[in-house]
N, C-alpha and C positions, 0 to 999 in steps of 0.2 A: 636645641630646645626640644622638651618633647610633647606632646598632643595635654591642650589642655593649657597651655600657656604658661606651665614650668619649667627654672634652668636649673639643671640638676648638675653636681658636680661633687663625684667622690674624693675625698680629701684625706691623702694618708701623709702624715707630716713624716721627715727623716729619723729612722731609729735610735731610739735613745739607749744608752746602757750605763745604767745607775752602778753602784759599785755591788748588787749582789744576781741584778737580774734585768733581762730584755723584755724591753717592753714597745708594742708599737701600737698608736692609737690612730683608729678610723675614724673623723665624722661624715655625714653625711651634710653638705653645702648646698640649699635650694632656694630659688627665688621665682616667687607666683604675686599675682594680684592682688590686693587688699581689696577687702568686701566693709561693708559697714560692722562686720562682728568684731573686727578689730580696730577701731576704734578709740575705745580704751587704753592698749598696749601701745597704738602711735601714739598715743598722747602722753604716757610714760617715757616713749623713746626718746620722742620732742623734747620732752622738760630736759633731758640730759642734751641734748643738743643744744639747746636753748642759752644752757650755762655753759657752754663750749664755745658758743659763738660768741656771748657776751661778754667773756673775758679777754676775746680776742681783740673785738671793737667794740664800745657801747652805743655806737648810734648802729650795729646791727639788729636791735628789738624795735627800733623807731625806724628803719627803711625796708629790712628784709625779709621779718619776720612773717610767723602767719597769723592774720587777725585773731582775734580772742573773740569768743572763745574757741581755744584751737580742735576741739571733739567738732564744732560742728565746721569748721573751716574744714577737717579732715571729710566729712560726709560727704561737703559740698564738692569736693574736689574726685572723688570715688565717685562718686553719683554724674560725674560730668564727663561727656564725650569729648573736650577739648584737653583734660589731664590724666594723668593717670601716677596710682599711687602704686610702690608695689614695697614688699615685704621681707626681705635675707632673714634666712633661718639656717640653725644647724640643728639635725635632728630634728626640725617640726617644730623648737621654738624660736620665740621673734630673738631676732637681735640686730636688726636695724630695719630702714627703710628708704626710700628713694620718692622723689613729687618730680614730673616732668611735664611739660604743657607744651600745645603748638601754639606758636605763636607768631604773628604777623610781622614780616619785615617793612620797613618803609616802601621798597620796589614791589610790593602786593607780593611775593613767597611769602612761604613758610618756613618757621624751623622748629625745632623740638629743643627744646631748652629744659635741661634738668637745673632745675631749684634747689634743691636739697637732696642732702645724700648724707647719711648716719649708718655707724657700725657703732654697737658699744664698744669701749675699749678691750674688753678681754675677747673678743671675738675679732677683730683686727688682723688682715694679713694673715688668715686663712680662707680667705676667696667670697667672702660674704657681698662684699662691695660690687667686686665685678660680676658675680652671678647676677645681681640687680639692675647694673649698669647693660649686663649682657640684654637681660629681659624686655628691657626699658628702649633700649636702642633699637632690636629687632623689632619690637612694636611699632614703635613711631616711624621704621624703615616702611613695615606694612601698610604703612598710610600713604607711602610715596615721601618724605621726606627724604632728603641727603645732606643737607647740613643739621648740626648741632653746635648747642651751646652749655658751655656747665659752669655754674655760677659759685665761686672761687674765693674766701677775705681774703685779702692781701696779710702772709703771714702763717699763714693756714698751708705749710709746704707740703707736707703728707696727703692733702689731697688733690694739692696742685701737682705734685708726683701720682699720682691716681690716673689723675684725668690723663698728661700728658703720655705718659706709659701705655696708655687708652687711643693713641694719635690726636690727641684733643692739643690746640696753641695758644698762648693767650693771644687776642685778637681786642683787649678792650680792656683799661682800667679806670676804675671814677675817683675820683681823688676828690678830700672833704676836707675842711676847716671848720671849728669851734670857736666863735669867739669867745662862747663862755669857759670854755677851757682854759 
């Protein structure tokens, strides 16, 4: 991590060779803080998360989600010492984000518990996630915490492979019924 609370990571994918010429692309993989100026663009990212998660389970907008309106749910959460929001980009623009909180154990600990975690799709498994993931964990390490938790649908493998890849285990699932279903 370097001074200033960003994870930076040069990202050169393996060379490709089209049928008349080589070609090799750099981007640039960073993850810093969300400030209130962005805002807006979390709240772009969210809607795309939003329909992601809710296709996966429908009572995820009725248990998980973040209150509405989510522009000031995001402020509220920026603006507070207990959470922290932070931002993957490539090249300096957003293409996801990360919400992690401490949070109180029954035994009076703590733990850092990440909530959400978003890559757009085209940005995916080019190191977006973990820069964030990196960012986010160093943080809440700097606070003295040692356990974590990352919050996971059931169904949702790609970032149950994330997390676990991360040394992260499940430790916990809730299980639900609809009668109206």
């Amino acid at each position: 991590m370097s001074p200033g609370g960003v994870w930076r990571e040069d990202w050169a994918p393996a060379t490709r060779t089209g049928s008349a010429s080589l070609s090799t692309v750099t981007v640039s993989v960073t993850a810093r803080f969300a400030c209130l100026d962005d805002v807006s663009q979390l709240g772009r990212l969210y809607s795309e998360l939003e329909a992601e998660m809710d296709a996966l389970h429908a009572m995820w907008k009725r248990a998980d989600a973040l209150p509405k309106p989510v522009a000031d749910s995001f402020a509220s959460l920026i603006e507070s010492d207990d959470s922290l929001v932070v931002v993957g980009e490539i090249d300096g623009l957003p293409f996801g984000f990360l919400i992690a909180s401490v949070e109180g154990l029954v035994d009076g600990s703590l733990i850092g518990a990440i909530r959400f975690i978003f890559t757009e799709l085209p940005a995916r498994e080019v190191g977006v996630a973990e820069a964030m993931r990196a960012l986010a964990l160093g943080d809440l390490r700097s606070r003295g915490l040692t356990r974590f938790d990352a919050h996971v649908l059931p169904g949702h493998r790609l970032v149950k492979n994330f997390f676990e890849a991360g040394g992260f285990s499940a430790r916990s699932i809730v299980m639900h019924h609809d009668d109206q279903a």
